[in-house]
N, CA, C and O atoms as a GROMACS GRO file, in nm:
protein
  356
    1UNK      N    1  -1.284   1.428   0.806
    1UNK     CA    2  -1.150   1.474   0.772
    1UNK      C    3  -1.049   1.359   0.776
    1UNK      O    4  -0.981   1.326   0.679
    2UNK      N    5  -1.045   1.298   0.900
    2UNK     CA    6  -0.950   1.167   0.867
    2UNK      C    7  -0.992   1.046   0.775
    2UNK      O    8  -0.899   0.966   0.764
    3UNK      N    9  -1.090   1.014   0.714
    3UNK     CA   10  -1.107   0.945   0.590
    3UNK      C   11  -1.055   1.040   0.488
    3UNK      O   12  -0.960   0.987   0.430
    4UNK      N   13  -1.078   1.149   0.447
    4UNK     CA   14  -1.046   1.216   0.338
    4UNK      C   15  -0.802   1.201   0.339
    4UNK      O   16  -0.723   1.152   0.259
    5UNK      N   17  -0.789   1.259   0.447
    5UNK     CA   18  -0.653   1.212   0.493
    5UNK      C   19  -0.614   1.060   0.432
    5UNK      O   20  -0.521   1.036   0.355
    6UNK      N   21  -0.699   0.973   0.480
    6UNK     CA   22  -0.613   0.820   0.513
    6UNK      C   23  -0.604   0.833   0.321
    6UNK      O   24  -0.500   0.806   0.261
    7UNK      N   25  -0.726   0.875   0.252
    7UNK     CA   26  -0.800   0.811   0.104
    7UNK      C   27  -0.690   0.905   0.061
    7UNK      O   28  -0.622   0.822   0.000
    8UNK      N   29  -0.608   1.047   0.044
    8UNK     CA   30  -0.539   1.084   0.009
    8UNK      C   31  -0.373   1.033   0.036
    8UNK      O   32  -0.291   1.065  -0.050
    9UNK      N   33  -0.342   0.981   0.115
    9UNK     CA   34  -0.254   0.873   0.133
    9UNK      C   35  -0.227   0.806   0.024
    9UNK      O   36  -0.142   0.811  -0.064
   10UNK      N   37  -0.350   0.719   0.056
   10UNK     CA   38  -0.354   0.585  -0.041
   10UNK      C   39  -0.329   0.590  -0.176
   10UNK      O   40  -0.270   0.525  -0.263
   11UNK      N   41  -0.410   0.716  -0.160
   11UNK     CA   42  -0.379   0.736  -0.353
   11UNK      C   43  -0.257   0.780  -0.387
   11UNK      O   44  -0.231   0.770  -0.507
   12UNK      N   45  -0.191   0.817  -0.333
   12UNK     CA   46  -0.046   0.845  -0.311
   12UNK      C   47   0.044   0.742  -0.361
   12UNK      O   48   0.123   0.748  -0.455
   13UNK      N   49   0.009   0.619  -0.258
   13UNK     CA   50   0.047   0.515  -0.244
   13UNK      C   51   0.033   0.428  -0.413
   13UNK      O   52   0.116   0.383  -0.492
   14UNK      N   53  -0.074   0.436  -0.410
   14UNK     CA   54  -0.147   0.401  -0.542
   14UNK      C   55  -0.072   0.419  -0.663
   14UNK      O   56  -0.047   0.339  -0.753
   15UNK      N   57  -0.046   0.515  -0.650
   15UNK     CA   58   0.040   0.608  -0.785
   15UNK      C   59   0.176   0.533  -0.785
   15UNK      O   60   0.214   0.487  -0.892
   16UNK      N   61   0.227   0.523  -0.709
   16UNK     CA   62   0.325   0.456  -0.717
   16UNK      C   63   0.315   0.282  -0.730
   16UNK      O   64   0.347   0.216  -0.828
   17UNK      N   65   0.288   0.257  -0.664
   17UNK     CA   66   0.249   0.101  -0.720
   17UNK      C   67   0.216   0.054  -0.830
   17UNK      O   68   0.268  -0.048  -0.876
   18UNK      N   69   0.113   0.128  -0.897
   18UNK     CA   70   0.113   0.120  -1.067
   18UNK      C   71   0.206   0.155  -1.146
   18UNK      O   72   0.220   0.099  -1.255
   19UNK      N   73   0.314   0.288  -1.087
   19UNK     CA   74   0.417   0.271  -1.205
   19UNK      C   75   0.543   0.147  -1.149
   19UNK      O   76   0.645   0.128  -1.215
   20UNK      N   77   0.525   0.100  -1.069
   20UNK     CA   78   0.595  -0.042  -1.015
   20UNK      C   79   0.498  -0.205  -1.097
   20UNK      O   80   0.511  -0.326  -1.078
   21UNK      N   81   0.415  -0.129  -1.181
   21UNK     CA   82   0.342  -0.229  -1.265
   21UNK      C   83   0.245  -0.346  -1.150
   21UNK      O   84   0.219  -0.463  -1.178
   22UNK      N   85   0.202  -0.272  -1.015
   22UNK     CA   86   0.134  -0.388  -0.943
   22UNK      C   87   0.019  -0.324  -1.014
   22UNK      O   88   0.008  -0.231  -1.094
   23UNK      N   89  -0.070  -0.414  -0.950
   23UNK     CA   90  -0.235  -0.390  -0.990
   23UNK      C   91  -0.305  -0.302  -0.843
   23UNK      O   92  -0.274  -0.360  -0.738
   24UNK      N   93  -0.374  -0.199  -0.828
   24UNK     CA   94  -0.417  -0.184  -0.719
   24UNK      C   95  -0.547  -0.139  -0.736
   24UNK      O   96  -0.589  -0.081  -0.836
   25UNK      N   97  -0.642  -0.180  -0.583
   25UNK     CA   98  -0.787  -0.117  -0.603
   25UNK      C   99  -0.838  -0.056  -0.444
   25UNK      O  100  -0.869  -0.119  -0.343
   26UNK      N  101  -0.834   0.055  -0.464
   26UNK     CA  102  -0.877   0.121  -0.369
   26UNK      C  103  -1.026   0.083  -0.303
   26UNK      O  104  -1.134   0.123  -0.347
   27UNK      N  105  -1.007   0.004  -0.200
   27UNK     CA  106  -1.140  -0.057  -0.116
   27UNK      C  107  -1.228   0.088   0.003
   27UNK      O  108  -1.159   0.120   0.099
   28UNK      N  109  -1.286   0.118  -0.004
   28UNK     CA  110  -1.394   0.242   0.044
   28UNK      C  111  -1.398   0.251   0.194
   28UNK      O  112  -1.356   0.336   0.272
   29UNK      N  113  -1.481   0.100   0.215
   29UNK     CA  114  -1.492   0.098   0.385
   29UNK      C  115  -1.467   0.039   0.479
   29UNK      O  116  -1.555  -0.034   0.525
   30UNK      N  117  -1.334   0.048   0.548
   30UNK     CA  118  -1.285   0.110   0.584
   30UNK      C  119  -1.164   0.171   0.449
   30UNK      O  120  -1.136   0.073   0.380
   31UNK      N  121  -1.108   0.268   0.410
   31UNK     CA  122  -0.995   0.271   0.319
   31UNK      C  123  -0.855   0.216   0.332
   31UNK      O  124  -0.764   0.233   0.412
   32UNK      N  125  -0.880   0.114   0.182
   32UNK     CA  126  -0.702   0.058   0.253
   32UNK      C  127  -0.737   0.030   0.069
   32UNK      O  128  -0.839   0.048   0.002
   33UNK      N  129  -0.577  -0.030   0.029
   33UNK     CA  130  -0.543  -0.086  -0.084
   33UNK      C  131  -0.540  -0.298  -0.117
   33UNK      O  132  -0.506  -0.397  -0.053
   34UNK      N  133  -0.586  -0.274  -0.226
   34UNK     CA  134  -0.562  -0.408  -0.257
   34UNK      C  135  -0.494  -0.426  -0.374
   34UNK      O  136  -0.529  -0.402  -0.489
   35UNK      N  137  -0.373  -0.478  -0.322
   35UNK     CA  138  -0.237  -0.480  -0.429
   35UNK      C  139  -0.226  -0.628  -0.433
   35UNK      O  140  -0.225  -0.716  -0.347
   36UNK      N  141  -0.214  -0.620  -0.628
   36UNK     CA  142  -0.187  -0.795  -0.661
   36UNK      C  143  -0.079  -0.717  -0.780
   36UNK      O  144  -0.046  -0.604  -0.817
   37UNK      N  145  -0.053  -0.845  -0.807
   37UNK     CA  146   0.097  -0.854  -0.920
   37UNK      C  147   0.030  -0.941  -1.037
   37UNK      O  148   0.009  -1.063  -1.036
   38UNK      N  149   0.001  -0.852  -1.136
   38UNK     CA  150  -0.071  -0.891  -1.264
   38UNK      C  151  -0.018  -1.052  -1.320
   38UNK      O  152  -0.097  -1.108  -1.395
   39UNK      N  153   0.057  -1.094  -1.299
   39UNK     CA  154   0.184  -1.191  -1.281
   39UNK      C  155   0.137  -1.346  -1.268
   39UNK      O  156   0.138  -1.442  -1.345
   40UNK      N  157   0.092  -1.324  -1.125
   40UNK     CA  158   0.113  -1.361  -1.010
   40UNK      C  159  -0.029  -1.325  -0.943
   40UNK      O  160  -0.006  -1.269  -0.835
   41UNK      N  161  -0.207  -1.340  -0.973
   41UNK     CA  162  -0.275  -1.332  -0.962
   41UNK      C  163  -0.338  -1.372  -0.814
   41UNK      O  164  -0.413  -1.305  -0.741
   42UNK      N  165  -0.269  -1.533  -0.790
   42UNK     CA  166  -0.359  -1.595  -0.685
   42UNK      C  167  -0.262  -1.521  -0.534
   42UNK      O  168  -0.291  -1.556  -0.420
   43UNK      N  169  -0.153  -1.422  -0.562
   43UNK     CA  170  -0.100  -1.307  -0.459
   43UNK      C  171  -0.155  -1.189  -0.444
   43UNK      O  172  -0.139  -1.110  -0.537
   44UNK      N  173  -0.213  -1.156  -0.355
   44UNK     CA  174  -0.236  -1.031  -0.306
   44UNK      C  175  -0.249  -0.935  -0.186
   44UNK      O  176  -0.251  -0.998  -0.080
   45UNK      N  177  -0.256  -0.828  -0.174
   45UNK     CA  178  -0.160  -0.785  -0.013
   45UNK      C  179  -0.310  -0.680  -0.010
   45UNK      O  180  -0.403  -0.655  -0.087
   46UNK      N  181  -0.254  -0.627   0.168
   46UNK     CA  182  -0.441  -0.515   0.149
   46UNK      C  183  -0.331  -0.384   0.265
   46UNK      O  184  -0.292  -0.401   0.380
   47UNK      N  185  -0.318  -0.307   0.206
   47UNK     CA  186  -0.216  -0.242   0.286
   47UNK      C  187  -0.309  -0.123   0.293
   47UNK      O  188  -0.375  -0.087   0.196
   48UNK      N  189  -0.315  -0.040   0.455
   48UNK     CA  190  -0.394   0.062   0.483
   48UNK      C  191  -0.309   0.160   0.535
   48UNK      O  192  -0.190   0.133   0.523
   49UNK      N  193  -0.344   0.302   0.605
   49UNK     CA  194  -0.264   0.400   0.674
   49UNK      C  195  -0.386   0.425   0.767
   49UNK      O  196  -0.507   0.430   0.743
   50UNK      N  197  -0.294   0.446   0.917
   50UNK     CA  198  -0.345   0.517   1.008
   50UNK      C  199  -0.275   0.617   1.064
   50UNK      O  200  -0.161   0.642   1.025
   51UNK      N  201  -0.326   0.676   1.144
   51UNK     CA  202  -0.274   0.780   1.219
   51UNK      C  203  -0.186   0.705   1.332
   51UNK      O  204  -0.238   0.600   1.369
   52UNK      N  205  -0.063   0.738   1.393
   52UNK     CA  206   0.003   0.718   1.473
   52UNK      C  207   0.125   0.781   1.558
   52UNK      O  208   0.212   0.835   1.490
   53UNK      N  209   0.141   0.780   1.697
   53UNK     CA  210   0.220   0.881   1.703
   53UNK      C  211   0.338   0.926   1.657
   53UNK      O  212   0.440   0.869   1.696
   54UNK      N  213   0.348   1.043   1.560
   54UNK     CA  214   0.436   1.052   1.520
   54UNK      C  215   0.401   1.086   1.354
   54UNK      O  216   0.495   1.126   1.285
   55UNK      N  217   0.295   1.074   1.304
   55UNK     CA  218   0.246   1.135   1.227
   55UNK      C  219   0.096   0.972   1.167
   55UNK      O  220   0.026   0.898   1.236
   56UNK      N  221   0.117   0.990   0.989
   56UNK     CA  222   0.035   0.839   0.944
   56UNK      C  223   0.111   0.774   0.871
   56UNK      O  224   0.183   0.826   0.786
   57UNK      N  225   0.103   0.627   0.900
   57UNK     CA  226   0.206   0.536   0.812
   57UNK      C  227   0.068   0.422   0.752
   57UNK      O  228  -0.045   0.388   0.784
   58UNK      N  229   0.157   0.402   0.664
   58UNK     CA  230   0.126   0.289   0.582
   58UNK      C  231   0.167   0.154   0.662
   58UNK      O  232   0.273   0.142   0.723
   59UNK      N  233   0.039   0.027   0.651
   59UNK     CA  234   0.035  -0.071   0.721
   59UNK      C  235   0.036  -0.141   0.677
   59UNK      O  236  -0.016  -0.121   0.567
   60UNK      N  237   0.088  -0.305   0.697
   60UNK     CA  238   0.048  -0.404   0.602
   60UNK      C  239  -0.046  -0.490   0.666
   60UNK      O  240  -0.043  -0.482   0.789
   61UNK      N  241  -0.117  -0.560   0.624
   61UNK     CA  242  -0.234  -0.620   0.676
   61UNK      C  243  -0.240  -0.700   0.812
   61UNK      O  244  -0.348  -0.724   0.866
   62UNK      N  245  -0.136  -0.734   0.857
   62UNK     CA  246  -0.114  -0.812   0.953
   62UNK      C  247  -0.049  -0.724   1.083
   62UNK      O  248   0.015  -0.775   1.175
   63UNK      N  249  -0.082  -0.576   1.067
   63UNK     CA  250  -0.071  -0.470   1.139
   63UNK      C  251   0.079  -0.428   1.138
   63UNK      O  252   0.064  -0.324   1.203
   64UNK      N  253   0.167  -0.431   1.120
   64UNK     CA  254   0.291  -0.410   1.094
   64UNK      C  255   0.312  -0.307   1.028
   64UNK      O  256   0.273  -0.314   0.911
   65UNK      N  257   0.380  -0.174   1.074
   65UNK     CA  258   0.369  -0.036   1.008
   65UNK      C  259   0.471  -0.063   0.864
   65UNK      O  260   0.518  -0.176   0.845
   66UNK      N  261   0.486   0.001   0.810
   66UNK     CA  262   0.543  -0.032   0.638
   66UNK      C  263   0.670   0.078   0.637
   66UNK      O  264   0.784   0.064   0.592
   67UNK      N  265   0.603   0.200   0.708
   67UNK     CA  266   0.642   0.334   0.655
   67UNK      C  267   0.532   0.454   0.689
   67UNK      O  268   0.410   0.463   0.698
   68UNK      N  269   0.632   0.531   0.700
   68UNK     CA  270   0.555   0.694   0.704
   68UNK      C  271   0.504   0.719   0.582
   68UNK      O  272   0.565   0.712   0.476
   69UNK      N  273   0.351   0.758   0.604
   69UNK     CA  274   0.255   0.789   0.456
   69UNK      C  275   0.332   0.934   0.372
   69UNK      O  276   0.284   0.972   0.265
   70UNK      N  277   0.465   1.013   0.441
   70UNK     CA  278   0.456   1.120   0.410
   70UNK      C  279   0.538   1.042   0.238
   70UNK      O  280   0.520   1.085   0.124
   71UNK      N  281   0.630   0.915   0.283
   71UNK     CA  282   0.746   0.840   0.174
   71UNK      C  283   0.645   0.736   0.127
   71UNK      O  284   0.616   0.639   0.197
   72UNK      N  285   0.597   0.756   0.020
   72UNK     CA  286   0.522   0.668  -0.074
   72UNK      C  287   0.615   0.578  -0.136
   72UNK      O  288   0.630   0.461  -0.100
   73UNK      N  289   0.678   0.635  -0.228
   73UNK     CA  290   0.750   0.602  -0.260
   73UNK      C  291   0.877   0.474  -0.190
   73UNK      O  292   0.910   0.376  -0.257
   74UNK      N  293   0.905   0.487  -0.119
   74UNK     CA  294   0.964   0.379   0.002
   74UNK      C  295   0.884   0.300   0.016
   74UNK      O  296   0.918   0.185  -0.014
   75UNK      N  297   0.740   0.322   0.067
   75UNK     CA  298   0.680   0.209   0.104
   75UNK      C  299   0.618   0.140  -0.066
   75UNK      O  300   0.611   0.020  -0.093
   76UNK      N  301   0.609   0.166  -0.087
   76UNK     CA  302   0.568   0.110  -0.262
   76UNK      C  303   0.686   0.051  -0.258
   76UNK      O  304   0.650  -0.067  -0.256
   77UNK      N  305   0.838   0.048  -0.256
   77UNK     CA  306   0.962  -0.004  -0.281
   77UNK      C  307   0.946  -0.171  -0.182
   77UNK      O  308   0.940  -0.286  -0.226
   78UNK      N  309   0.942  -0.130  -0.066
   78UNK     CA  310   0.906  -0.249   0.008
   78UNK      C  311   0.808  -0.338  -0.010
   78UNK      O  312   0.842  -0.455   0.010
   79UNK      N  313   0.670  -0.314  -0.049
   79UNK     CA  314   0.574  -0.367  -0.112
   79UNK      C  315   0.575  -0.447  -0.215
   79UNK      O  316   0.554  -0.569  -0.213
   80UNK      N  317   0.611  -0.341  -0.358
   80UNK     CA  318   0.727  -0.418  -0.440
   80UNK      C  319   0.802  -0.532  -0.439
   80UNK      O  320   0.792  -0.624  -0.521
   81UNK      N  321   0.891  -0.525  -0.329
   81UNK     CA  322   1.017  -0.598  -0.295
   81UNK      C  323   0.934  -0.760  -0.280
   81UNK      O  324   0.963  -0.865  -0.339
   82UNK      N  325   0.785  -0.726  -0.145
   82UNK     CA  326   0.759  -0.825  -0.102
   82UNK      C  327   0.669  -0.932  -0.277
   82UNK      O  328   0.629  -1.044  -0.246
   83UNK      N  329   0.656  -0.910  -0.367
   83UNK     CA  330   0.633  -0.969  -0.450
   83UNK      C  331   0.744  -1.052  -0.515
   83UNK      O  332   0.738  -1.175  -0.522
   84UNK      N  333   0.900  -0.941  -0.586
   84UNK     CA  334   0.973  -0.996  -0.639
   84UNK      C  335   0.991  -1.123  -0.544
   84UNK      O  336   1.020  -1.232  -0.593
   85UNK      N  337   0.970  -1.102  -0.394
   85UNK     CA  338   1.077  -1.215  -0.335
   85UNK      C  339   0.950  -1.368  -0.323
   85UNK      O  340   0.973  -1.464  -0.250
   86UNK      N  341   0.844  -1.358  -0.396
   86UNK     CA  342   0.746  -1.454  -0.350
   86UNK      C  343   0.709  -1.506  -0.520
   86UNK      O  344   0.618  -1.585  -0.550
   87UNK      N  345   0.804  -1.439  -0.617
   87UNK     CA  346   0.724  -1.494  -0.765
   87UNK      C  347   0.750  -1.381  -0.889
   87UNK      O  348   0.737  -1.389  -1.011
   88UNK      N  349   0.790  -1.273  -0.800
   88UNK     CA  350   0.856  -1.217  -0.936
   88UNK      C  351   0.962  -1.159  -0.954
   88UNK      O  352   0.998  -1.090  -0.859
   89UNK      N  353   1.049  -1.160  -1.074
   89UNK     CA  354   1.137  -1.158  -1.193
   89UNK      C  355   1.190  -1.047  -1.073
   89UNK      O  356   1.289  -0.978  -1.093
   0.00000   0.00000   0.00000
């Protein structure tokens, strides 16, 4: 049940990042995302969700929570953000 949870997240997550034009690929085991900027190739981020108190947030690889998985949308904005500010437009 909590893989099916985290993988419904992600895809969440997912959805939004592509209409933000990143590239993303949903990695299996453990589930997390691998977001690059079609752009901007040799960049790429691996952002996962866990459970935590207080509900599941979205993580960025270096363990740092992003956002509550319930706001996709937000955390896709920040994600986002972290590209424009490293190479894109």
């Amino acid at each position: 049940m909590r893989e099916h949870t985290r993988t419904y997240y992600l895809g969440r997550l997912a959805d939004e990042l592509q209409a933000r034009g990143l590239d993303v690929t949903l990695r299996s085991d453990p589930p997390a995302l691998k977001v690059s900027d079609p752009d901007t190739a040799l960049m790429t981020e691996t952002v996962d969700c866990v459970p935590l108190s207080g509900g599941w947030f979205y993580r960025w690889s270096w363990g740092e929570t992003l956002g509550l998985a319930d706001d996709p949308a937000g955390a896709a904005q920040r994600i986002a953000g972290l590209f424009r500010v490293t190479g894109r437009g």
